[in-house]
C-alpha positions as CSV (number, residue, x, y, z in Angstrom):
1,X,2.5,1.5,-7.6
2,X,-0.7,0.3,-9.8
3,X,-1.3,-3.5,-9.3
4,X,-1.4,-3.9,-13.1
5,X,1.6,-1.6,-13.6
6,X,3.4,-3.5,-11.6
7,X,2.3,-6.7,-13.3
8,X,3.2,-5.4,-16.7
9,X,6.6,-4.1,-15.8
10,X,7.1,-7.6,-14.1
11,X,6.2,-10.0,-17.1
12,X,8.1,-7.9,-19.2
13,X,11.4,-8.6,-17.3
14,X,10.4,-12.2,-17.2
15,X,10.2,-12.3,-21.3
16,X,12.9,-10.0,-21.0
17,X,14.8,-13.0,-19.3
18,X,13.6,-15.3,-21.2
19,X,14.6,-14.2,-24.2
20,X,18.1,-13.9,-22.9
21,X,18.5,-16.6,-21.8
22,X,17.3,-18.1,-24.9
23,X,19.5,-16.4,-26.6
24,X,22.5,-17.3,-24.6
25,X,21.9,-21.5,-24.8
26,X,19.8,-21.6,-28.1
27,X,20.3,-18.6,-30.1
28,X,19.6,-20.8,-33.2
29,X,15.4,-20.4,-31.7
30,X,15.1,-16.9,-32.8
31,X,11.2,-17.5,-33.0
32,X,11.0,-17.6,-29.5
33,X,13.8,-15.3,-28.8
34,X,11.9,-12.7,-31.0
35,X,8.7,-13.6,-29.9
36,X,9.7,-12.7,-26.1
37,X,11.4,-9.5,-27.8
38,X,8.0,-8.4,-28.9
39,X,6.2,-9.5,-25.5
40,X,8.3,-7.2,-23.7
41,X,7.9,-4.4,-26.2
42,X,4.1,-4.9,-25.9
43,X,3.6,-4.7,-22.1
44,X,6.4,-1.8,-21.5
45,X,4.1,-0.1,-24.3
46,X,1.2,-1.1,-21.8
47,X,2.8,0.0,-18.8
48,X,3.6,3.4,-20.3
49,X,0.2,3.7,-21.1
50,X,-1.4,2.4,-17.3
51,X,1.1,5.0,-15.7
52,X,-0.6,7.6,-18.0
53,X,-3.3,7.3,-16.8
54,X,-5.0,5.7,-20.0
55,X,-7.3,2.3,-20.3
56,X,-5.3,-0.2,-22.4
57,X,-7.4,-2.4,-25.0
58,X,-6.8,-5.5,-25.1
59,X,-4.6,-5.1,-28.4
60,X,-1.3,-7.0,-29.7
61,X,-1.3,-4.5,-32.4
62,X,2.5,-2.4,-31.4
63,X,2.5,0.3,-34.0
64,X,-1.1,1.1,-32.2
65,X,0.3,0.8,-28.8
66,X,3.2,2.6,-29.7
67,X,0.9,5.9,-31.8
68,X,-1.1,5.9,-28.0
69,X,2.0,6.2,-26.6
70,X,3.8,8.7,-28.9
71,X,0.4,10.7,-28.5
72,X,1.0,11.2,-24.8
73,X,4.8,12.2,-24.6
């Protein structure tokens, strides 16, 4: 597997758990809860993109990520 593929899909699990775990003991922080929410949105957008085959910008911007993506499959 791609080095950064694999680093993407990685951290995303991490905010993934993160934000669960959050959730779980805190779920009155929903700032950080959401904003590990978006994190992994943003690098599984990123991932999908490295796996295609496509450069990824350095871009926070989802509904971007997400048009490169949708433009693809």
């Amino acid at each position: 597997m791609n080095e950064l593929l694999h680093t993407l899909m990685e951290k995303a699990e991490h905010d993934l758990e993160t934000a669960d775990r959050t959730a779980e003991s805190r779920p009155e922080h929903t700032d950080i809860i959401t904003f590990h929410c978006q994190q992994v949105v943003e690098k599984s957008l990123k991932a999908f993109l490295v796996n295609s085959e496509r450069r990824i910008k350095r871009n926070h911007d989802i509904f971007e990520l997400l048009a490169e993506c949708i433009d693809i499959d």
